[in-house]
Structure formats: C-alpha cells, structure tokens
Chimera marker file (.cmm) of the C-alpha trace (Angstrom):
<marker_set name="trace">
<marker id="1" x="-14.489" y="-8.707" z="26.295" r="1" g="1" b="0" radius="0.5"/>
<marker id="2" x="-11.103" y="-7.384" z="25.767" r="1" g="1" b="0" radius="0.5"/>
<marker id="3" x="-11.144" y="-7.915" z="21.872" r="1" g="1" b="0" radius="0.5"/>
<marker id="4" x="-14.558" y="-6.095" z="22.075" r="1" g="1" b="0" radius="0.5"/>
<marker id="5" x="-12.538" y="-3.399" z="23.709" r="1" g="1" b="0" radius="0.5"/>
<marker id="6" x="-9.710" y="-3.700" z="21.156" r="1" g="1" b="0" radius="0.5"/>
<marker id="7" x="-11.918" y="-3.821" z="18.072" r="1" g="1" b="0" radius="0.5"/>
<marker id="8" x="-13.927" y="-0.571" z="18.928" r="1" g="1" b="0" radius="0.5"/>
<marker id="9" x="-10.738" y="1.364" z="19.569" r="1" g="1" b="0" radius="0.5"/>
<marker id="10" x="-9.476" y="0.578" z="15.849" r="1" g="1" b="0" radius="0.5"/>
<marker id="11" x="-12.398" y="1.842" z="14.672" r="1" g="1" b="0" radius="0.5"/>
<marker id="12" x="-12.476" y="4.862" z="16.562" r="1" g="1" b="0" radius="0.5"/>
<marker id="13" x="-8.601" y="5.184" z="15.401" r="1" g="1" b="0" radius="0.5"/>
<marker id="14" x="-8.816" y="7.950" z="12.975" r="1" g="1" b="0" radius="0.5"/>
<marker id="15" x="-6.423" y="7.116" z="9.455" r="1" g="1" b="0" radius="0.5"/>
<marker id="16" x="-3.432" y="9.387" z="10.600" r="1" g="1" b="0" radius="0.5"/>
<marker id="17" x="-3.616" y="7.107" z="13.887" r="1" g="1" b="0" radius="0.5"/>
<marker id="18" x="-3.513" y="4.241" z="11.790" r="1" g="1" b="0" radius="0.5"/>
<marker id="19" x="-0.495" y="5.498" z="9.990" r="1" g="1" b="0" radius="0.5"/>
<marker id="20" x="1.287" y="7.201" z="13.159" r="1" g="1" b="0" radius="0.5"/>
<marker id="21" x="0.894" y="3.706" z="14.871" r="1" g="1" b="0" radius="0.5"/>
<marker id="22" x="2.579" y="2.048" z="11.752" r="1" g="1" b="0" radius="0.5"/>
<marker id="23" x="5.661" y="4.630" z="11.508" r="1" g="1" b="0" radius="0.5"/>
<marker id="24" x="4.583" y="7.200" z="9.800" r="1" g="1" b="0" radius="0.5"/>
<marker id="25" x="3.670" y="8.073" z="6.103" r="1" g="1" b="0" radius="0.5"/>
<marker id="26" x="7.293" y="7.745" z="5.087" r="1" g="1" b="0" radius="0.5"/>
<marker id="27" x="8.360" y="4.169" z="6.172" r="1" g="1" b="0" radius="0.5"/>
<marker id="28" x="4.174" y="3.414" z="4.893" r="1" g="1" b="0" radius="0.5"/>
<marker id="29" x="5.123" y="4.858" z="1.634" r="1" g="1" b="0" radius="0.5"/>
<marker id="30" x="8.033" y="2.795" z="1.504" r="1" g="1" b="0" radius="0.5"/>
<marker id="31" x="6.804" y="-0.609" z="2.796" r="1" g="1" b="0" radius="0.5"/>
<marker id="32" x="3.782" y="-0.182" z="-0.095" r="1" g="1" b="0" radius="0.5"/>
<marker id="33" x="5.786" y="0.768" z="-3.014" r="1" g="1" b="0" radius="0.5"/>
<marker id="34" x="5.042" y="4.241" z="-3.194" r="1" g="1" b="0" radius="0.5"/>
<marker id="35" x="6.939" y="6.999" z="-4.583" r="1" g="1" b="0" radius="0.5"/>
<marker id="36" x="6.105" y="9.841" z="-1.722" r="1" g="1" b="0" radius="0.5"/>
<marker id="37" x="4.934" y="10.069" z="1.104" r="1" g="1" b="0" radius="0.5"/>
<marker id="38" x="2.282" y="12.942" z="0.410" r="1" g="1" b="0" radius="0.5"/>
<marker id="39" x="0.024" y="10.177" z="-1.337" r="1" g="1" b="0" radius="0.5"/>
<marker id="40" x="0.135" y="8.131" z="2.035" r="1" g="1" b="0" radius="0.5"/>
<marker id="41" x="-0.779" y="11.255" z="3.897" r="1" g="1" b="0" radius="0.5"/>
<marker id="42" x="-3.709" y="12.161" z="1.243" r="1" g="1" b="0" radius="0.5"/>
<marker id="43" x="-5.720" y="9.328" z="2.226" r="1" g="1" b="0" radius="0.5"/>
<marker id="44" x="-8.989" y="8.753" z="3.369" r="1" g="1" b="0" radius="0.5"/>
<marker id="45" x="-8.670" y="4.983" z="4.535" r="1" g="1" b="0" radius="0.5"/>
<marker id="46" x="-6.246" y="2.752" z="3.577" r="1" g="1" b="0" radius="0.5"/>
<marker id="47" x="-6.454" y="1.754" z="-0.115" r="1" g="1" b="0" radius="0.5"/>
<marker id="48" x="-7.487" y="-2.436" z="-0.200" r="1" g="1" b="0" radius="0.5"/>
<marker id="49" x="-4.554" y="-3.297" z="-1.958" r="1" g="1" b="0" radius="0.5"/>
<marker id="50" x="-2.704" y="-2.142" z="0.742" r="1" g="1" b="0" radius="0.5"/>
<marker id="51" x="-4.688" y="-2.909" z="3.928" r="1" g="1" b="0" radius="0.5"/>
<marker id="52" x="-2.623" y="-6.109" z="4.468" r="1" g="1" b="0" radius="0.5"/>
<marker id="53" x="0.760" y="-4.444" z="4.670" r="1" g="1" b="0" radius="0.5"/>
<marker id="54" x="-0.465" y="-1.304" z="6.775" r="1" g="1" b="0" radius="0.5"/>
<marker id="55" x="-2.459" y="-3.669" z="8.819" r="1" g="1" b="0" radius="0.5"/>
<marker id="56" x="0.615" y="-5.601" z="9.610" r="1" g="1" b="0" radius="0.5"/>
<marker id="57" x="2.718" y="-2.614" z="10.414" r="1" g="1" b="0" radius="0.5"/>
<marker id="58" x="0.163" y="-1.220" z="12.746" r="1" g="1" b="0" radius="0.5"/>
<marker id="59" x="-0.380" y="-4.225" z="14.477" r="1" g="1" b="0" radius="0.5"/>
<marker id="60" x="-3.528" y="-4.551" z="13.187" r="1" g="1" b="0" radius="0.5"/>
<marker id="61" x="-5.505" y="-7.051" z="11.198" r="1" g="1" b="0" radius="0.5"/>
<marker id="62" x="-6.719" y="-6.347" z="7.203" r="1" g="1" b="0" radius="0.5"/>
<marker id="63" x="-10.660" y="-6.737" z="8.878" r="1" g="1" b="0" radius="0.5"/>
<marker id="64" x="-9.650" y="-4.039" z="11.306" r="1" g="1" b="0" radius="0.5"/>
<marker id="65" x="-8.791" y="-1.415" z="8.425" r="1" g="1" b="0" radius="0.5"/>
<marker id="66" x="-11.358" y="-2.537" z="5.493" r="1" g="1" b="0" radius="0.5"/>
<marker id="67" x="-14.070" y="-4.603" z="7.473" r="1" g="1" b="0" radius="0.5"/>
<marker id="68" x="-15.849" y="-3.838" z="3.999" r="1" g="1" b="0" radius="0.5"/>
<marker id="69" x="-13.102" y="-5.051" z="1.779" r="1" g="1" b="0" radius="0.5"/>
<marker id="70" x="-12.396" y="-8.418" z="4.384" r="1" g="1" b="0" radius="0.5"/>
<marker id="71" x="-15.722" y="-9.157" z="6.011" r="1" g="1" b="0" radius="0.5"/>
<marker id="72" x="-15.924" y="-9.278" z="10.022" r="1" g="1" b="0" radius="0.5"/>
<marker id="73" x="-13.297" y="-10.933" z="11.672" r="1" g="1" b="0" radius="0.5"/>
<marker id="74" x="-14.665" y="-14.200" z="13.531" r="1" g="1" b="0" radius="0.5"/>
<marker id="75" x="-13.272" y="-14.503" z="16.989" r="1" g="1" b="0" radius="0.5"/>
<marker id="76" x="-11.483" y="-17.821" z="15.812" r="1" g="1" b="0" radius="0.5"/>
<marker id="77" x="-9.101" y="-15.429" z="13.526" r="1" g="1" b="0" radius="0.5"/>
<marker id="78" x="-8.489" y="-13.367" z="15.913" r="1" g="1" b="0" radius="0.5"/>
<marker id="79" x="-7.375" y="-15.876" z="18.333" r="1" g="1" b="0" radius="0.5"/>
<marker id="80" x="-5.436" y="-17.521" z="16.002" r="1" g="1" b="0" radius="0.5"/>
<marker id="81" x="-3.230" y="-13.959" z="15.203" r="1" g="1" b="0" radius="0.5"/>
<link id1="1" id2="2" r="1" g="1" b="0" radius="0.2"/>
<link id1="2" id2="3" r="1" g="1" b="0" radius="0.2"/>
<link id1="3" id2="4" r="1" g="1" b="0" radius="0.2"/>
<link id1="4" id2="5" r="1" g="1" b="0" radius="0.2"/>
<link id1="5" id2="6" r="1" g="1" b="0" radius="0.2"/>
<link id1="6" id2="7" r="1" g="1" b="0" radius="0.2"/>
<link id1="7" id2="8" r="1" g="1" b="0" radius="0.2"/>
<link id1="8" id2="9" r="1" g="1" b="0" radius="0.2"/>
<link id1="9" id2="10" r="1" g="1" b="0" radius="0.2"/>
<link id1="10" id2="11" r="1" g="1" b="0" radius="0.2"/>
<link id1="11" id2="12" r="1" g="1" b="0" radius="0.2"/>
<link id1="12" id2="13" r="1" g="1" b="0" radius="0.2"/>
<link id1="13" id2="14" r="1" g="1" b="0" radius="0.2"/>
<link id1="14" id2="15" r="1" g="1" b="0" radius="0.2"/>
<link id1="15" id2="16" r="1" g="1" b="0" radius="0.2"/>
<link id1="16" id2="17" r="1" g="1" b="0" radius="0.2"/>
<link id1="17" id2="18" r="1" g="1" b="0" radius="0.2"/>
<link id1="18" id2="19" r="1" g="1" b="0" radius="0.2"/>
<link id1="19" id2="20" r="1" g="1" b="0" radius="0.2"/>
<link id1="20" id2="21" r="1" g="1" b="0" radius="0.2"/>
<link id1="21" id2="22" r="1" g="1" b="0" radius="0.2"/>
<link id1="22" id2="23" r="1" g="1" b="0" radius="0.2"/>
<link id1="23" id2="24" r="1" g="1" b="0" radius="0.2"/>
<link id1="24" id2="25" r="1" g="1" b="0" radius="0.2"/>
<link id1="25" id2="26" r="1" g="1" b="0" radius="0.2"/>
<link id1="26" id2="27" r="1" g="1" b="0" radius="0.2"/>
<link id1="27" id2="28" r="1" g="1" b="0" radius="0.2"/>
<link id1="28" id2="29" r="1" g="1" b="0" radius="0.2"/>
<link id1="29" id2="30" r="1" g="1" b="0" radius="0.2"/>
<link id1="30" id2="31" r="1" g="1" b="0" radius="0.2"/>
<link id1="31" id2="32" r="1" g="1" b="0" radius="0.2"/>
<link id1="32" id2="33" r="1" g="1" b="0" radius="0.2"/>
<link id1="33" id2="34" r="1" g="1" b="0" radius="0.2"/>
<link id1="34" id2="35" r="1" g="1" b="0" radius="0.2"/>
<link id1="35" id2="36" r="1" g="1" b="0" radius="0.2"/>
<link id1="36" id2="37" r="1" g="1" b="0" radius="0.2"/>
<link id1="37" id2="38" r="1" g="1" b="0" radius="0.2"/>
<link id1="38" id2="39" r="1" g="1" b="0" radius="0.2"/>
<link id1="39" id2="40" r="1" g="1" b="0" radius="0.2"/>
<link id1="40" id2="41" r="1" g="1" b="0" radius="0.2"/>
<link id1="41" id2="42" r="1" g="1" b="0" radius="0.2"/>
<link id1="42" id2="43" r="1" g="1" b="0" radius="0.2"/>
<link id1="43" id2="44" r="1" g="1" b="0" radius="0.2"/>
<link id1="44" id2="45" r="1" g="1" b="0" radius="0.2"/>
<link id1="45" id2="46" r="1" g="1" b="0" radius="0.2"/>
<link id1="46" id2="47" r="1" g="1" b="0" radius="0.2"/>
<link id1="47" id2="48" r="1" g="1" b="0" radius="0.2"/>
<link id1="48" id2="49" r="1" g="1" b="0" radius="0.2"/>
<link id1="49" id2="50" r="1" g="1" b="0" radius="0.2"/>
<link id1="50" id2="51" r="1" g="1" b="0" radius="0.2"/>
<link id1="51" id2="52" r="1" g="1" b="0" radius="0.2"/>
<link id1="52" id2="53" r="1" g="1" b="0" radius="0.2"/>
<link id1="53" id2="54" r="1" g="1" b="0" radius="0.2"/>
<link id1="54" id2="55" r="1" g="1" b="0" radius="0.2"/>
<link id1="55" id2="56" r="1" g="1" b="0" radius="0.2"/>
<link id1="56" id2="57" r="1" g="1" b="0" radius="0.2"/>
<link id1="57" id2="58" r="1" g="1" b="0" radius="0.2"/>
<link id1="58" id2="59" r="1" g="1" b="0" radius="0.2"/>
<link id1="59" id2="60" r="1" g="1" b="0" radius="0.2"/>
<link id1="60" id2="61" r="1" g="1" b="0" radius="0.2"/>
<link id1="61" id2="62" r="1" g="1" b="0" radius="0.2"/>
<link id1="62" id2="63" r="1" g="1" b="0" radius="0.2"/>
<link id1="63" id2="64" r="1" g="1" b="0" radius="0.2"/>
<link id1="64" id2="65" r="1" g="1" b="0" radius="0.2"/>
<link id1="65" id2="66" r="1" g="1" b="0" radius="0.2"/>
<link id1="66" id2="67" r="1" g="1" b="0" radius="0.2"/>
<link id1="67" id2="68" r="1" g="1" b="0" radius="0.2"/>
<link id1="68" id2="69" r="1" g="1" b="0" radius="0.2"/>
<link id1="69" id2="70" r="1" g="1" b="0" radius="0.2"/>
<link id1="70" id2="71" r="1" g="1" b="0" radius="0.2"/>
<link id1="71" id2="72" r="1" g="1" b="0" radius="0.2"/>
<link id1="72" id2="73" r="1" g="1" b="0" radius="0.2"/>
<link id1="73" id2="74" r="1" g="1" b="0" radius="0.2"/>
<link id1="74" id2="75" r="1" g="1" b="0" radius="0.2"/>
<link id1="75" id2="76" r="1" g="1" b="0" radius="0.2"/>
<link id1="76" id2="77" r="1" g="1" b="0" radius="0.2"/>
<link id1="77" id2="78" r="1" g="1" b="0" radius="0.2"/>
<link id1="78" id2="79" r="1" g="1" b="0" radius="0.2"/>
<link id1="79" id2="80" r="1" g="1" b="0" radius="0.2"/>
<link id1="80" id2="81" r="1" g="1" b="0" radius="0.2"/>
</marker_set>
C-alpha cells in the first residue's frame, strides 16, 4: 500500500516539484550538462535523455518521471531500489 501511496504522489508532483525536490533548475542544469538554467525551467516534463539523472536527484525512479519512456515499474524494482 505505501508504494501505491508513493507512486500516486509522483504523479500528482507537478514538473517544478520535480525539479524543486531535486535542487532546483540550477544544480539540474548543471548535473545534465546544460548551459542555463532557463532551459531546465522551460520544461514540460523531463526530457528522456535526462529522466535518469533528474530521477536520481529527486529521489525518484526514471518510471516515476517517463512511465511512457520506461514502462511501469514492477513492484520487484521497486523493492530492489
């Protein structure tokens, strides 16, 4: 029950959540490569090609940012995180 919980809060977890939660569009610019932070805070959802380092930062998992990118998350994966 409590990853039920869990999982339905990230998706209710608007993108400026997302990026509050993993330090802010600055330190996400840096960490992904990017040159400002204005592109971090123009997005819509978090580009796939950087889902897995956002995801980290956040505390999250890559299927919790881009379940359409990753798939569903078994509850074997998320045991094993």
């Amino acid at each position: 029950m409590t990853n039920y919980v869990g999982m339905c809060d990230t998706i209710a977890m608007d993108i400026k959540g997302i990026i509050r939660q993993a330090g802010g569009p600055s330190r996400v610019a840096k960490a992904t490569g990017l040159r400002s932070h204005a592109t971090v805070i123009g997005w819509r959802r978090v580009p796939a090609e950087h889902a897995r380092t956002v995801a980290r930062m956040a505390g999250l998992t890559p299927h919790d940012l881009r379940p359409d990118v990753f798939g569903p998350e078994t509850t074997h994966e998320r045991g094993a995180a």
